[in-house]
N, C-alpha and C positions, 0 to 999 in steps of 0.2 A: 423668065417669068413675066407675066402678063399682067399690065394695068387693067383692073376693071372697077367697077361702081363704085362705091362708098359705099356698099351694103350694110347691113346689120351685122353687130359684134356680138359677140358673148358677153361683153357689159351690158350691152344692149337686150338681153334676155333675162337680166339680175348675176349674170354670175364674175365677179368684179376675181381674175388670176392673180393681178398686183395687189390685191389686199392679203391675197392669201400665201403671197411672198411672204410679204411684211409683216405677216403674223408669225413666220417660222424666224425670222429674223428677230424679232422681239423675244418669243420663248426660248431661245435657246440658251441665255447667260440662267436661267432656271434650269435646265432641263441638266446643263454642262453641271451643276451642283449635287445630281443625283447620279453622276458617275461613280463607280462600283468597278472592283476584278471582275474581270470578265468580258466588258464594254470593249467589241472591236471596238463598232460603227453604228453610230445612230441617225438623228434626225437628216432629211435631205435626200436620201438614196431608195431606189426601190425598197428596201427591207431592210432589218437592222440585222447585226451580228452581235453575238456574243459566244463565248472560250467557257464551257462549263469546269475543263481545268485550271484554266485560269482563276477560276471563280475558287478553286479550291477542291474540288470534286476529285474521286478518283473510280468509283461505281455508281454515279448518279441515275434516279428515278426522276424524271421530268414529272410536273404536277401543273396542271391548269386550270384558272376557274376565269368566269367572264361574268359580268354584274351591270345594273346600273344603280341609278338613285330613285325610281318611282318617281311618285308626284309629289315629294319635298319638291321636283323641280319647279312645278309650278306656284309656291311659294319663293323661290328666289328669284322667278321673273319675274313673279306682280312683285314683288319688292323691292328689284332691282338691284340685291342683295347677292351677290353671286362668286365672293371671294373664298368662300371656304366650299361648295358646292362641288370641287373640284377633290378637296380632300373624303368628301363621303364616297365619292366614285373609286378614291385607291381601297379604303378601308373596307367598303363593301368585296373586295375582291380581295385582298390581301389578309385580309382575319381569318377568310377561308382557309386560303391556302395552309395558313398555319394550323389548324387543325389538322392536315393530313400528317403533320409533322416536317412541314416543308419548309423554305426559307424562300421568298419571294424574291426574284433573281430580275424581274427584269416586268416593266409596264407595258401597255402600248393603250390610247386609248382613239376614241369615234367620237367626231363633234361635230352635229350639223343642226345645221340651220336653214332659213329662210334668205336671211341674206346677213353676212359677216359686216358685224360693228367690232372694229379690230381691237378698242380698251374693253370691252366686255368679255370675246375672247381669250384675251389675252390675261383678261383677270381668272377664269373660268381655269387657263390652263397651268396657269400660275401656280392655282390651290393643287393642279392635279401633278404638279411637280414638288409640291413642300409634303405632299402625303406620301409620297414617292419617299422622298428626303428621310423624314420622320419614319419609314419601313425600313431602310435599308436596299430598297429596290431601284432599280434606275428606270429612267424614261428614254427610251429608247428609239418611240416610232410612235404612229396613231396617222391618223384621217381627220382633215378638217373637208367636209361638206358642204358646199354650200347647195340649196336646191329650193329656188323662189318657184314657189305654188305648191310646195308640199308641205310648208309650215306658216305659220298664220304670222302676223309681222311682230316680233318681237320673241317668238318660240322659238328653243333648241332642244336637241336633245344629248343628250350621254349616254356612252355605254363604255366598259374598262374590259380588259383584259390584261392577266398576270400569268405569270409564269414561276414556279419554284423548282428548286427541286431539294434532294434528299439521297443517303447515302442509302444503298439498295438492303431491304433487312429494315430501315430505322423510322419506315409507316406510321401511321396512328391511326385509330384507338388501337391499342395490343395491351392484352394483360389486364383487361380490367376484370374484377375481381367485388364478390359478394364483401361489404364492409370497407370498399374503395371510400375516404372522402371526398365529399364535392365540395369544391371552393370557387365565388363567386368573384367577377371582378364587376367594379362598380361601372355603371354605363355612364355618358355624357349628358344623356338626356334620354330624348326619342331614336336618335341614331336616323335610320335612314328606312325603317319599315312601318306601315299602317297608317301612313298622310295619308289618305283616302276616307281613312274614319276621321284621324287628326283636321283635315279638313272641314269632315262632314258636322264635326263638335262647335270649330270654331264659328260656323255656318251658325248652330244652335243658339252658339252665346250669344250673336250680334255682334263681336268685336268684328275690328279690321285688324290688319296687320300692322299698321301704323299705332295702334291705340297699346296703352301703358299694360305688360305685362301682368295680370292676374295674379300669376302666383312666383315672384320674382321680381329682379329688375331689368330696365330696359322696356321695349315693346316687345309685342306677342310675335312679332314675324321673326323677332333677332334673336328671341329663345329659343325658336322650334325649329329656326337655321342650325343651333348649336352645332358644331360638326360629328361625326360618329367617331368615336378614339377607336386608336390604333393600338391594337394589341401586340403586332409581332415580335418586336425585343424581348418586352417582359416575358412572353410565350415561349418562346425560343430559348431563352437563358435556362427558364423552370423543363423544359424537356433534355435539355441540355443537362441539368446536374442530375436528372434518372430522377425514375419514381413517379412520373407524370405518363400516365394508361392512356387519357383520353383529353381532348378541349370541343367544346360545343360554342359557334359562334351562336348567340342568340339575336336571331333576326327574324322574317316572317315565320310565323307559328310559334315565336314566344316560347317561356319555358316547357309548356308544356310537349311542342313536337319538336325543338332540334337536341334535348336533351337523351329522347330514346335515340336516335339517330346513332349516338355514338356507342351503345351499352349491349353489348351482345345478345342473342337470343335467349330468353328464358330471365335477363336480369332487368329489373328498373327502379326506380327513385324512388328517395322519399324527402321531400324538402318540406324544412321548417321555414315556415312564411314570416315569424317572427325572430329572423336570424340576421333579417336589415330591414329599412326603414324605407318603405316606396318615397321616391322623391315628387318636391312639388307639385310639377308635371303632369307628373300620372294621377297624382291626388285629384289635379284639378279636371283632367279628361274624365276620369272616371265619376267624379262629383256632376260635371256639368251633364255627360251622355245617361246619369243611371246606370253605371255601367255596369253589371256582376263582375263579380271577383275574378269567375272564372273564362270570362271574356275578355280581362283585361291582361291576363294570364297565357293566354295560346294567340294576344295579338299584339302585344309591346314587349320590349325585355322587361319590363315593370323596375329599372336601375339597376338590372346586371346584364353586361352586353355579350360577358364571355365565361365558361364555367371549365372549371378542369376535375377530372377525377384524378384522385392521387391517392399512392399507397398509403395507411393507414399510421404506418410506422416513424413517416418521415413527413407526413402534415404539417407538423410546426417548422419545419424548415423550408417547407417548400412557401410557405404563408411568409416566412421571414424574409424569404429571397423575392419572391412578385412586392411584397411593403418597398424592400432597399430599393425596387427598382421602379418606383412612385405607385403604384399601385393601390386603391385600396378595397382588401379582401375579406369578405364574408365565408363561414364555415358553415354551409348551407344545407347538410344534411348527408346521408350516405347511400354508396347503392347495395341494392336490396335483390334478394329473390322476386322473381314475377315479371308483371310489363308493364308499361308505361311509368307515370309519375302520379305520386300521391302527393300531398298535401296536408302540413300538420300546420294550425296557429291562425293567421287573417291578416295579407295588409291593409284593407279598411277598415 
């Protein structure tokens, strides 16, 4: 090998390798937490491994979905806010999966940047390992990015992928049925859909992110952080004890479009709007934008982020078992002959 120049480095161009050791070397007493049956081999290697009989499986269905957060992100860069950021990225992908009737088996996620600040990273991936935790899922794998000139100084992005799977036969929606009930689970907030208008409100009011929550405590940037909750245990458990037809994550398009989504051809909804209580939140987005009823409806959960149809017979137990299991569930109306969803009652 030959001595020559002192040329330019690849730090030299923005893209620093030893930070991005150091960053695997930091995530990983996180990541070792969301180990799971199954988990050959994770962080470190070209690709991860996992044993789906290890995991328990004997005919499994593999189930995939891939997500990000929108532009909440851009509220936890200007805030600087970026510990739970991580957790909306599993939820957004793992609440899916469980509606197909799956069980989230394993993470990987995309993080890129500009240029790697290794405690912001590292808090980022933090969150995306305790929502991992909080699933049941492991963290397994992912891509840290770095790429000076293709993001502005201070910007990243995210993107998650999950993997589930399910015993072959045990799908979802099956079986839903005219006179099914629908039961609502309560959302955390905004969750992780329609920061775009949520922005565009805050825009309206005049606040900052910094300035004293509205409608709540705390400031307005550390409300609308709230993280998205995580459905899969309690979902899981209530599919688990039978009588659970369908789940509807509710995220972009709000109750109105992911509840036909799950309900067979020829059936749709009828929800009573006076069956819960819109939360602060929405009171307040909807009060400040003017916003009709039925726009606030097809573009937030308006405070239920997840909906189950369940057989008619066994309602009160299936309400008892999502309550034991912290839950709190609204009896939100039933499904009906026809299409789409109607609406009885007002939450303004």
């Amino acid at each position: 090998m030959t001595t020559g120049k002192n040329g330019l480095t690849y730090a030299d161009a923005g893209v620093d390798i030893d930070a991005g050791n150091a960053l695997i070397d930091r995530i990983k007493p996180a990541a070792k937490k969301t180990a799971r049956p199954g988990v050959m081999a994770g962080l470190g290697g070209f690709g991860a491994l996992f044993d789906l009989k290890g995991a328990g499986y004997t005919d499994p269905i593999l189930v995939a979905a891939t997500d990000g957060v929108g532009t909440k992100l851009r509220i936890a860069i200007d805030t600087g806010n970026v510990d739970t950021i991580g957790i909306d990225l599993v939820a957004m992908c793992v609440n899916d999966l469980v509606c197909q009737g799956a069980e989230p088996l394993f993470f990987l996620d995309y993080f890129a940047t500009g240029k790697l600040d290794l405690d912001e990273a590292t808090a980022i991936i933090n969150g995306i390992a305790k929502g991992c935790e909080l699933s049941g899922c492991a963290l397994i794998g992912g891509e840290t990015a770095e790429m000076p000139g293709m993001y502005s100084e201070g910007d990243f992005d995210l993107a998650g992928f999950a993997v589930g799977a399910m015993e072959r036969g045990a799908d979802l929606p099956a079986g839903v049925v005219e006179g099914d009930v629908l039961l609502g689970l309560a959302s955390d907030g905004v969750h992780s859909n329609g920061y775009s208008l949520v922005r565009k409100v805050v825009e309206l009011s005049g606040l900052g992110w910094a300035d004293a929550n509205p409608f709540g405590d705390g400031t307005l940037g550390e409300a609308l952080l709230a993280p998205t909750r995580l459905y899969v245990k309690q979902c899981l458990a209530a599919v688990r004890a039978g009588n659970t037809h369908a789940l509807a994550h509710i995220t972009g398009g709000g109750l109105t479009e992911n509840l036909p989504r799950v309900l067979p051809e020829g059936l749709g909804a009828e929800i009573d709007l006076n069956s819960w209580e819109l939360p602060p939140v929405f009171k307040w987005l909807a009060t400040t934008a003017g916003m009709a009823e039925s726009e606030l409806l097809k573009t937030f959960n308006a405070g239920v982020g997840m909906m189950l149809a369940v057989d008619a017979a066994t309602a009160d137990d299936t309400i008892a078992l999502l309550e034991a299991e912290g839950e709190t569930v609204y009896r939100m109306g039933t499904v009906t002959k026809g299409e789409g969803v109607s609406y009885t009652g007002s939450l303004l």
